[in-house]
N, C-alpha and C positions, 0 to 999 in steps of 0.2 A: 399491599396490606398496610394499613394505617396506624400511628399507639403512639401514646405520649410518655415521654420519659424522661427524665435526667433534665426535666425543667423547661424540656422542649417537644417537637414531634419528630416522629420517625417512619421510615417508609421503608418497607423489607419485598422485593421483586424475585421472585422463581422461573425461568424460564429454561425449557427442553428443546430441543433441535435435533433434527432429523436428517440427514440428508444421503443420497444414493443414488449411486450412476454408476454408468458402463460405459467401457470405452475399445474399439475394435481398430487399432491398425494395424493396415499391408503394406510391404514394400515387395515392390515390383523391378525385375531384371532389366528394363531400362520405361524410357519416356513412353512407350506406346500403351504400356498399362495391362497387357493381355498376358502376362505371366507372372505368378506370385510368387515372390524369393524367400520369405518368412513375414511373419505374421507374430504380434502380441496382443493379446486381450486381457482387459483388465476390469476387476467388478471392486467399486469402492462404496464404504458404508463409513459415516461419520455421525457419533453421538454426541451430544455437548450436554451441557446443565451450567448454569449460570445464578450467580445467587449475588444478586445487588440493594445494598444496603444505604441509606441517611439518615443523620442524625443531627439534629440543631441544636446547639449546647446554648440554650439563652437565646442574646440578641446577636452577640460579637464572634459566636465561630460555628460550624460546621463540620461535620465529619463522615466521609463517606468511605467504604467498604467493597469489596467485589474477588468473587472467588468463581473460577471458571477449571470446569475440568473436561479434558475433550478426550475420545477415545477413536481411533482412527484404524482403520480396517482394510485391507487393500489384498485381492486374490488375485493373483497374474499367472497366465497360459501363454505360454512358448512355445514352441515346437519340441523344448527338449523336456515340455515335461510341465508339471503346474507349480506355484510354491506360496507362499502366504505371508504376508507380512501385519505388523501390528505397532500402533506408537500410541502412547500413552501422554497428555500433556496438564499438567497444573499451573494454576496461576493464581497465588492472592497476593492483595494488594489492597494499601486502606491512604487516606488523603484528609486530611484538616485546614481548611481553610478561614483563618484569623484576617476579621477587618480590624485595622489595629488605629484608624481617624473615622471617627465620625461624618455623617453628613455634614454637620453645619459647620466646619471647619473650612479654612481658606480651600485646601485640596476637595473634592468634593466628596471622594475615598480614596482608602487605599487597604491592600489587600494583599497576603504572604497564604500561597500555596505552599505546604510540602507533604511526598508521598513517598511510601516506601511499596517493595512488592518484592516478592518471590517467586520462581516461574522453575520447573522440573520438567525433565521428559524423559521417556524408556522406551526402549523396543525391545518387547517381551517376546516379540515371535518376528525373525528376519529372514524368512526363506534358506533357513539354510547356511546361512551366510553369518561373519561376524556380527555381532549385538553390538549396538551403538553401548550396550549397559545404561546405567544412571548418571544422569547429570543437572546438576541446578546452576542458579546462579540469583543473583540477587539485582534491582534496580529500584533507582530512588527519583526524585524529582523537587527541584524548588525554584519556585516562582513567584513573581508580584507583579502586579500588577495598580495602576492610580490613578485617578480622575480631575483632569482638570479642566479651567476655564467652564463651570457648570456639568461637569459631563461631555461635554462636546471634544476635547481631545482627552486621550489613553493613551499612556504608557505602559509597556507591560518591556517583561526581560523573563526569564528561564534556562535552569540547566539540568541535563536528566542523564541517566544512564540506564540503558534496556538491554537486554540480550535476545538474540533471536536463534532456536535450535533447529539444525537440518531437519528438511523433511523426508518423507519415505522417500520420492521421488529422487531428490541429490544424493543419498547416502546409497542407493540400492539399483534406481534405474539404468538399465543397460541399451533403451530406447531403439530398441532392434541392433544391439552391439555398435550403436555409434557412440555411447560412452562405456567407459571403465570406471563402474561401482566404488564408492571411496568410501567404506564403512568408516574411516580413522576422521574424518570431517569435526572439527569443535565448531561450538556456537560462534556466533556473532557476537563483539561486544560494543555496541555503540555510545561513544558519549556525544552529548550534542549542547550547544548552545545557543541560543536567540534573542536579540532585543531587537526592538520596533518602536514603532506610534501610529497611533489610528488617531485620524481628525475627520468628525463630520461638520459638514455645511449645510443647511438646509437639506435637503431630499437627496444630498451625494454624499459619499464617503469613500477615502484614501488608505490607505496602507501601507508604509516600508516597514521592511523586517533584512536585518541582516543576521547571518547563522554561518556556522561554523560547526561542520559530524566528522567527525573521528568515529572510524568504526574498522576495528583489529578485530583479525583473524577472518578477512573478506570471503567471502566463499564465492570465485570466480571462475570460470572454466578455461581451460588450457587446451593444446593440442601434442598431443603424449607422441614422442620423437620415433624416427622408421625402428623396426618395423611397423609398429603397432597402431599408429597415427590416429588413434581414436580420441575425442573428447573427455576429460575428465574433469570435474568437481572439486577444489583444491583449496586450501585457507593461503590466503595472501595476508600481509601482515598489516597494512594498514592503508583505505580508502581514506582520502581528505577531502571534505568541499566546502570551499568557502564562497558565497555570495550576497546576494540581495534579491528579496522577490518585493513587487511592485502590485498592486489591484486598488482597483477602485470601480466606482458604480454610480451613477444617477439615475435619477426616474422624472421624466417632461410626461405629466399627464398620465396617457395610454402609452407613452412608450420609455422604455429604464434601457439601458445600455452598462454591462459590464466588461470589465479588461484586466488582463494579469501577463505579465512577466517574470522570468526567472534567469536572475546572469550567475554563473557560477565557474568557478575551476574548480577542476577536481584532479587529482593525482591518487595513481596506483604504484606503491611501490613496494618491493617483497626487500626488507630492511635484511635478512639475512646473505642475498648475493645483491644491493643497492641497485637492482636493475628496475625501472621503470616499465610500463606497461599503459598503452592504452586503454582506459575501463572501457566496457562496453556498456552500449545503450545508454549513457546518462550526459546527454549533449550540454554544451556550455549556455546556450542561448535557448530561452523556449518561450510563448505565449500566446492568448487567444484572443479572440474577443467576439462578445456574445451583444444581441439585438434583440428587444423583445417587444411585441408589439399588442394591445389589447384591440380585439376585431367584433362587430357585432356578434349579436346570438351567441354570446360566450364562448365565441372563439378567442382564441389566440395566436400566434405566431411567432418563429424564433428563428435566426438565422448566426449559425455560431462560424467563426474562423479560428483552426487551431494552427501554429507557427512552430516547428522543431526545425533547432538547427544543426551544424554537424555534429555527424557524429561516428563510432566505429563500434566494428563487430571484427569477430574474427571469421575468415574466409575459411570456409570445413575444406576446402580441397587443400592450400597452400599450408593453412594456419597463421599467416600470416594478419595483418592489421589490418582491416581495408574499410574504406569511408564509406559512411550512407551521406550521400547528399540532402540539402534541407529541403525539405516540404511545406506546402501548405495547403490546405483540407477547409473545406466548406460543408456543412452538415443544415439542410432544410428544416423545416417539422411545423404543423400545425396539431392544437391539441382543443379537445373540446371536453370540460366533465358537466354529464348529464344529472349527476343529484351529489350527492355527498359521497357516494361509496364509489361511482362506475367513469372512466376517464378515456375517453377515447383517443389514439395518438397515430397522426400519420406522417412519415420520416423520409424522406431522402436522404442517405447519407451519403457523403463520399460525392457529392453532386461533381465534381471535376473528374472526377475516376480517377486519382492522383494513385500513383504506384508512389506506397510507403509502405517502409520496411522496419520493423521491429527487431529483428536477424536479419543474413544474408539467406533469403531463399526463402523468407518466411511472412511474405506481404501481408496486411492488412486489407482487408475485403475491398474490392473495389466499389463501384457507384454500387449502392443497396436501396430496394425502397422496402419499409419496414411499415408495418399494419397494427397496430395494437391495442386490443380492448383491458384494462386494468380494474380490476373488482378490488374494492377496500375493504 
């Protein structure tokens, strides 16, 4: 919806979301599969509404708005019985953005983001189980960004703080009693910083960005000492990473080529007993690179490589630290759209059948060939 105001226009957006699935797993008395030990099922329903808002104050600033509330619903059957869970989440947040140089000035722009937001969540209904109760927390953000040499190289820099609250699944899941339920779980609170520059060249363009997340009260998983040895959901006190990510892209006619990297350390440390800790899953080294090619009869084609490198999980039998070694994955695809709305897409993934692992024990689909018809 469209309307003029306050000397400018505005644009007011509504949008409702829907969503609902079932999920049935077994676990079975060993590898042969022909006997069932326990079993969980689960029916989930998620409602949203989303209210997004702009406003142009004149020629020199902007202001934009967004308020989202999500209502989350989740019925689980056990063997010992059914129970119900329930979380409730808010979220607003508003952002103004001041060009404060003009075009015709030496710079070509330049440009001060800041935002503020509020973010809330409850579990009104927890199976029975302690209630997360109420919790908020507040996050901001400010940024600029500037245009030089015509446009052609960008500066931009940013610093924000967000929080992120457990979901049902960390605070309540017992995943067939291979973890212990951690209702006492706090949010996340992540600060993060980043500056960069983008420079284009004719039909290519680059990217460094280096950053720096702090982010207290990590919610990481552990393995809970004998007897009990089960996995459990835990705040740690503080994740660090600092790095530098790398992308860039050109286009020769029919054919553009994209590439990215990401180098990073990270450290996990619980500041109350100084003991360090392997993080999981968030390897030091990572990158891909993507091919794309324009084919008659409006075809096309794409051949991606994606690069992870080491990395650790923790071992469910041991609990101890143990490495995934680095991979490297090839994904095919040609895609063809027939009018404006209908896209036809046909995939090879995984063309190497590379065993990659996201957990210990928990692979990534091996070679796939995928079929896909896409209505717009």
């Amino acid at each position: 919806m469209l309307f003029r105001s306050f000397g400018g226009r505005g644009d007011l957006e509504v949008s409702l979301g829907f969503d609902a699935g079932r999920t049935n797993i077994d676990a079975y008395t060993s590898a042969a599969y022909d006997s069932v030990a326990g079993f969980e099922n689960g029916r989930d329903r998620t409602l949203t509404l989303r209210l997004l808002g702009d406003q142009s104050l004149g020629g020199a600033a902007e202001l934009r708005g967004a308020f989202t509330v999500a209502d989350i619903k989740h019925d689980e059957s056990l063997p010992e019985g059914d129970s119900r869970y329930r979380q409730r989440l808010w979220s607003l947040g508003g952002e103004t953005v001041l060009r404060l140089v003009d075009p015709g000035a030496k710079a070509r722009f330049l440009r001060v983001a800041a935002g503020a937001a509020w973010d809330a969540a409850e579990t009104p209904e927890s199976g029975g189980k302690e209630s997360l109760g109420r919790l908020d927390s507040w996050g901001g953000r400010l940024g600029l960004t500037g245009g030089l040499d015509d446009g052609t190289t960008q500066i931009h820099a940013g610093v924000s703080r967000r929080s992120r609250f457990p979901s049902l699944r960390e605070l309540y899941s017992g995943a067939l009693n291979r973890f212990a339920p951690n209702p006492d779980l706090r949010p996340e609170n992540l600060l993060a910083w980043e500056a960069g520059v983008t420079a284009r060249a004719g039909r290519g363009e680059i990217q460094a960005v280096v950053f720096h997340n702090l982010l207290r009260d990590a919610v990481v998983r552990i393995r809970l000492p004998e007897p009990d040895r089960r996995f459990q959901r835990v705040n740690r006190d503080e994740l660090r990473s600092t790095g530098l990510e790398l992308t860039g892209s050109h286009t020769w006619h029919r054919f553009s080529a994209t590439a990215h990297m990401t180098l990073q350390s990270v450290e996990l440390t619980d500041t109350g007993s100084g003991a360090e800790q392997r993080p999981e899953n968030l390897p030091e080294i990572a990158g891909g690179l993507g091919l794309r090619a324009d084919l008659p009869r409006g075809w096309s084609t794409r051949l991606d490589m994606r690069w992870t490198g080491e990395q650790f999980a923790i071992d469910p039998t041991s609990g101890d630290d143990s490495r995934l070694a680095p991979t490297v994955r090839f994904d095919l695809s040609a895609m063809r759209t027939w009018s404006r709305h209908v896209e036809t897409i046909v995939a090879l993934e995984n063309v190497g059948d590379v065993v990659s692992q996201d957990l210990i024990g928990l692979p990534q689909p091996g070679r796939t060939l995928r079929v896909q018809m896409r209505v717009r």
